[in-house]
C-alpha positions in Angstrom: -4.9 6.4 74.9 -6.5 9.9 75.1 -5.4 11.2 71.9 -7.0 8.3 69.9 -9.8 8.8 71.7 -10.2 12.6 70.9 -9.0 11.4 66.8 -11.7 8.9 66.8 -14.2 11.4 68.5 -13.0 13.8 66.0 -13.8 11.2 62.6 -17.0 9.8 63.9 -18.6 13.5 64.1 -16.5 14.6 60.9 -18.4 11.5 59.7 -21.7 11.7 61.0 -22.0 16.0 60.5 -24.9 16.3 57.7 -23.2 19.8 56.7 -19.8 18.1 56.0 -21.7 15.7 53.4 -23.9 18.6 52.5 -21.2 20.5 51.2 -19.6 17.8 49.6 -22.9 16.3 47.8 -22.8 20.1 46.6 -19.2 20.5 45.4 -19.6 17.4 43.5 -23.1 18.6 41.9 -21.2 21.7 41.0 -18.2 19.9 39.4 -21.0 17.5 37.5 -22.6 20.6 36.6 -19.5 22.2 35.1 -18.6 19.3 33.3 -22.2 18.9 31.3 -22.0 22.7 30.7 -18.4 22.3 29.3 -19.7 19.5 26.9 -22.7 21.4 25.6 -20.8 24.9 25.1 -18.1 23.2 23.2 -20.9 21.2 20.8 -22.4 24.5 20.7 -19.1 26.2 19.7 -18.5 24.0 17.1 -21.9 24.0 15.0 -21.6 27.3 15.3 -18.3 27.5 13.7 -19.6 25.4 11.0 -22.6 27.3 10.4 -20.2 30.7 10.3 -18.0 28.9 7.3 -21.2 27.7 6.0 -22.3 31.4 5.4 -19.4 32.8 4.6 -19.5 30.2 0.9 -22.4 32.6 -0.2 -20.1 35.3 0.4 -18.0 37.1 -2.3 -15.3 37.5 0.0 -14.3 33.6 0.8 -11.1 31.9 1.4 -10.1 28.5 -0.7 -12.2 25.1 0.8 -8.7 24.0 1.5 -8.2 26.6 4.3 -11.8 27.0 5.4 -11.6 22.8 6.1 -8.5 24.0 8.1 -9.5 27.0 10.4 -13.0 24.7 11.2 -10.6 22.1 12.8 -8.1 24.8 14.4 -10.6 27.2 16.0 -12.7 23.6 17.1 -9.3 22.7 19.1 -8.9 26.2 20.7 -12.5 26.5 21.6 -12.0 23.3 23.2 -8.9 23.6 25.1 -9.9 27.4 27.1 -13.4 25.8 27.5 -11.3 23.3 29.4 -9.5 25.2 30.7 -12.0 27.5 32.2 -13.5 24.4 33.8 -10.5 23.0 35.3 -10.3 26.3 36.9 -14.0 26.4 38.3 -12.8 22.7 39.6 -10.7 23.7 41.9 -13.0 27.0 42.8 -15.0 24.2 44.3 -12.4 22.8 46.0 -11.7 26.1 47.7 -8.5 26.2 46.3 -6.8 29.7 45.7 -7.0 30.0 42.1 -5.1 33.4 41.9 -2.8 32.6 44.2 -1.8 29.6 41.8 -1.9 31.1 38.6 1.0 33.5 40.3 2.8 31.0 41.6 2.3 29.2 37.8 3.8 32.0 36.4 6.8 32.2 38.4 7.1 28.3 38.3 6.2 28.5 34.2 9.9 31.2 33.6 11.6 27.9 34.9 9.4 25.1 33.1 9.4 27.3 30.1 13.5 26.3 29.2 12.6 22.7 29.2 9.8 23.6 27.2 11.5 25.1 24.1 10.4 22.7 21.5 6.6 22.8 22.5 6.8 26.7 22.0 8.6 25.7 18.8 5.7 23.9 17.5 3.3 26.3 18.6 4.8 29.0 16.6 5.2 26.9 13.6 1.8 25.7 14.0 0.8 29.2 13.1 2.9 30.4 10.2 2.1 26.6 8.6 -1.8 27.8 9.0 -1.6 31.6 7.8 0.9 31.2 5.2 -1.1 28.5 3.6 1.8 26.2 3.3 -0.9 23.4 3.3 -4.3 22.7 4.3 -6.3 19.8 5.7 -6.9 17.5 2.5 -3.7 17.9 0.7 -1.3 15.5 -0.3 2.1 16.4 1.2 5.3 15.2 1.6 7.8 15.6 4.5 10.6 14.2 5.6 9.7 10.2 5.8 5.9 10.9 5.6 3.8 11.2 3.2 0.1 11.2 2.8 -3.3 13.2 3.3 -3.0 16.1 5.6 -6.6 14.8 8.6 -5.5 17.6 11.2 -3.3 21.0 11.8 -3.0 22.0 15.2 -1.8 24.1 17.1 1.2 21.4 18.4 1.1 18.9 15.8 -0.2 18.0 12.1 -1.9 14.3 11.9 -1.1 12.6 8.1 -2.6 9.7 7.1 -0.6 7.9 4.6 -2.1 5.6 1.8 -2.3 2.3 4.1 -4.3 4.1 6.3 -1.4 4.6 9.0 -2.0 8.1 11.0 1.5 9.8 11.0 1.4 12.3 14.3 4.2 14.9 13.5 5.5 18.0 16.0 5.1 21.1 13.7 8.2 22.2 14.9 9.9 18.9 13.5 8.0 20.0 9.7 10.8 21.4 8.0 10.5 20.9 4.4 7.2 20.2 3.1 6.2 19.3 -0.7 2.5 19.9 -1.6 1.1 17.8 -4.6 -2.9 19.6 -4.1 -2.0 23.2 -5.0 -1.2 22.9 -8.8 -2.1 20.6 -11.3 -0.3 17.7 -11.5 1.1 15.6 -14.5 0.9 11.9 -15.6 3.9 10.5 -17.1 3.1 7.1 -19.0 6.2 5.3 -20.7 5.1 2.9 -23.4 7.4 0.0 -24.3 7.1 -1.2 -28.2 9.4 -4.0 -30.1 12.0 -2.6 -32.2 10.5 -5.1 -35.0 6.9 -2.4 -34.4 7.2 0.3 -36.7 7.2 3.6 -34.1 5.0 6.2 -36.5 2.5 3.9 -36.6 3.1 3.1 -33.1 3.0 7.3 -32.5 -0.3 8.0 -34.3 -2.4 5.1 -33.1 -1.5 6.8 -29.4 -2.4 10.3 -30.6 -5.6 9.1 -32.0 -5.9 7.3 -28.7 -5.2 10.2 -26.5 -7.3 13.0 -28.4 -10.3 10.3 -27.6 -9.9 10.0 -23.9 -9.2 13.8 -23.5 -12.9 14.6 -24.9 -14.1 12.1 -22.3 -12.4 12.4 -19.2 -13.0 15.3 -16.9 -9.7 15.1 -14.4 -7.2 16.0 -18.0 -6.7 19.4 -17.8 -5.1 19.9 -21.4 -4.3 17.4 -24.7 -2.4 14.9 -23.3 0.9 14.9 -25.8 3.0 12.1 -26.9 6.4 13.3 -26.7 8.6 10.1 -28.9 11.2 8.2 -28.2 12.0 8.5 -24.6 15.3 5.9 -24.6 16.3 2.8 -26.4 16.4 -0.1 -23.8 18.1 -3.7 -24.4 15.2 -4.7 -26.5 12.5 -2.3 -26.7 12.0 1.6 -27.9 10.4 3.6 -24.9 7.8 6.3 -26.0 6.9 8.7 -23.2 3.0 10.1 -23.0 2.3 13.4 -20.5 -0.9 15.0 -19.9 -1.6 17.9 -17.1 -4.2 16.8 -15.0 -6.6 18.1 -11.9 -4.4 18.2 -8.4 -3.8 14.4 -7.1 -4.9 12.9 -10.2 -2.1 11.5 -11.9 -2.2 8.2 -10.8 -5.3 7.4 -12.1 -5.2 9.1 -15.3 -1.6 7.6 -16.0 -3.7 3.9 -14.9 -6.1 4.9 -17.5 -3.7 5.7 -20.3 -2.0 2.5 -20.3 -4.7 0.0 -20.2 -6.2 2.0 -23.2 -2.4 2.4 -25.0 -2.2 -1.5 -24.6 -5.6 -2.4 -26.1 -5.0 0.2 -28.4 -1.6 -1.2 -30.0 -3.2 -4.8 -29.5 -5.6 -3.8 -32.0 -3.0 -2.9 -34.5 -0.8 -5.3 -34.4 2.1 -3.2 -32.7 3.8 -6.0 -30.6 4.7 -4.7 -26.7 8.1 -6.9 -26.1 8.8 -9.4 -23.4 11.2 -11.3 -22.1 12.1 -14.2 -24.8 14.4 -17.2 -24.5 16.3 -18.6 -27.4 17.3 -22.5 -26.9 20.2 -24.0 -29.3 20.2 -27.5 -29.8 23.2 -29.4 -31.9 22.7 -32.9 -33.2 25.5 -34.9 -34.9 24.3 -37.0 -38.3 25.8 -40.6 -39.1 28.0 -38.4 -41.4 29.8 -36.9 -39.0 28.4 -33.3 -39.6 26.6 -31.7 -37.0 23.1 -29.6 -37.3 22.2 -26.5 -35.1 18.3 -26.0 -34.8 17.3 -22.7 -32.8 14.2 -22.6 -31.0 12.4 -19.5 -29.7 
């Protein structure tokens, strides 16, 4: 009975001491504090990052958009994580916890962590060479593995992709193995043209040509005269005609969108027939002589 008397003695004036809840109201102001100055130095970090890449454009000694959009984001996720980390650290300062004491015992426990921990330092270290050698940058069009779509984040860890239905693909850097860039070199539309065998192709040829030296004088994204190269194959009822023209990065697919609507009003004009699917019906009737008469329809 005496010992819960002296443990209830001992809560009541824990309870009631106004230094105990002194120094508590204090830690938490000081971990409050921390937190709002962690907030403001990392928005402060990261306009002045943007001002820094912001200079450097009137610079004659620049790096490509591509990889300025990609260092912004990059050095934005480091600042943030040690200004985190810093605070986390302050944190338990409050807490009167021994920080040094910790980080050594982190370091021992870290050599037996770091084993099971081989394919986050694989990430890390493919993180970088992805950023310095340029293999792509935030804003390309890529390809890897299953994926494929615009490049929204490199980190450190991983590399978010946002694919054309608006679905964000997270992918481990370390996972990135073979990557294909469509944003570093011009790309090319390909435009196959179907015309009836009945169509005469020449005619067929020049009234493209003509076509395709008009749009080239008026679109900005072709990069040179878009060429008709002829007969690409003879199908089951139509001759193919294949159309190229080098265009800006990424802009294929609307240029080769373009090409056709304009190819098919184009050869609508002239009378050059674009084949579809027909069906040919027999029917046989039998006269009162006996004889019997095949009409076709089609």
């Amino acid at each position: 009975m005496n010992k819960i008397n002296d443990a209830y003695d001992k809560i009541l004036e824990f309870i009631t001491n106004e230094l105990v809840w002194i120094t508590i109201g204090q830690g938490f102001l000081k971990i409050i504090l921390i937190l709002i100055m962690s907030t403001i130095l990392i928005r402060i970090g990261k306009i002045a990052i943007q001002k820094f890449f912001m200079i450097r454009t009137k610079s004659p000694l620049r790096v490509t958009e591509r990889r300025e959009a990609t260092l912004v984001k990059l050095l934005i996720n480091i600042l943030t994580y040690v200004i985190y980390f810093i605070s986390f650290i302050m944190i338990l300062e409050v807490f009167t916890i021994n920080v040094t004491a910790l980080l050594a015992g982190a370091g021992v426990a870290g050599l037996a962590i770091g084993f099971g921990a081989q394919n986050l330092v694989r990430d890390i270290i493919t993180g970088f060479f992805i950023i310095f050698e340029d293999q792509f940058s935030v804003g390309d069009y890529i390809r890897t593995g299953t994926f494929e779509g615009t490049v929204e984040e490199i980190g450190l860890r991983i590399t978010k992709v946002k694919s054309v239905g608006g679905e964000i693909h997270i992918i481990p850097n370390g996972s990135i193995v073979e990557v294909t860039n469509y944003s570093i070199s011009n790309s090319v539309a390909i435009v196959d043209i179907s015309i009836a065998y009945e169509s005469n192709i020449e005619l067929a040829e020049k009234v493209i040509q003509e076509l395709l030296e008009e749009t080239f004088s008026k679109n900005e994204d072709m990069v040179k005269q878009p060429e008709v190269l002829g007969v690409q194959t003879l199908g089951a009822s139509e001759v193919v005609i294949r159309v190229i023209s080098e265009v800006k990065p990424m802009r294929h697919f609307a240029v080769a969108r373009l090409l056709r609507k304009e190819i098919k009003v184009a050869l609508d004009e002239n009378g050059i027939e674009i084949p579809y699917p027909k069906l040919v019906t027999y029917t046989r009737q039998e006269s009162l002589d006996g004889t019997e008469n095949v009409q076709q329809k089609g």
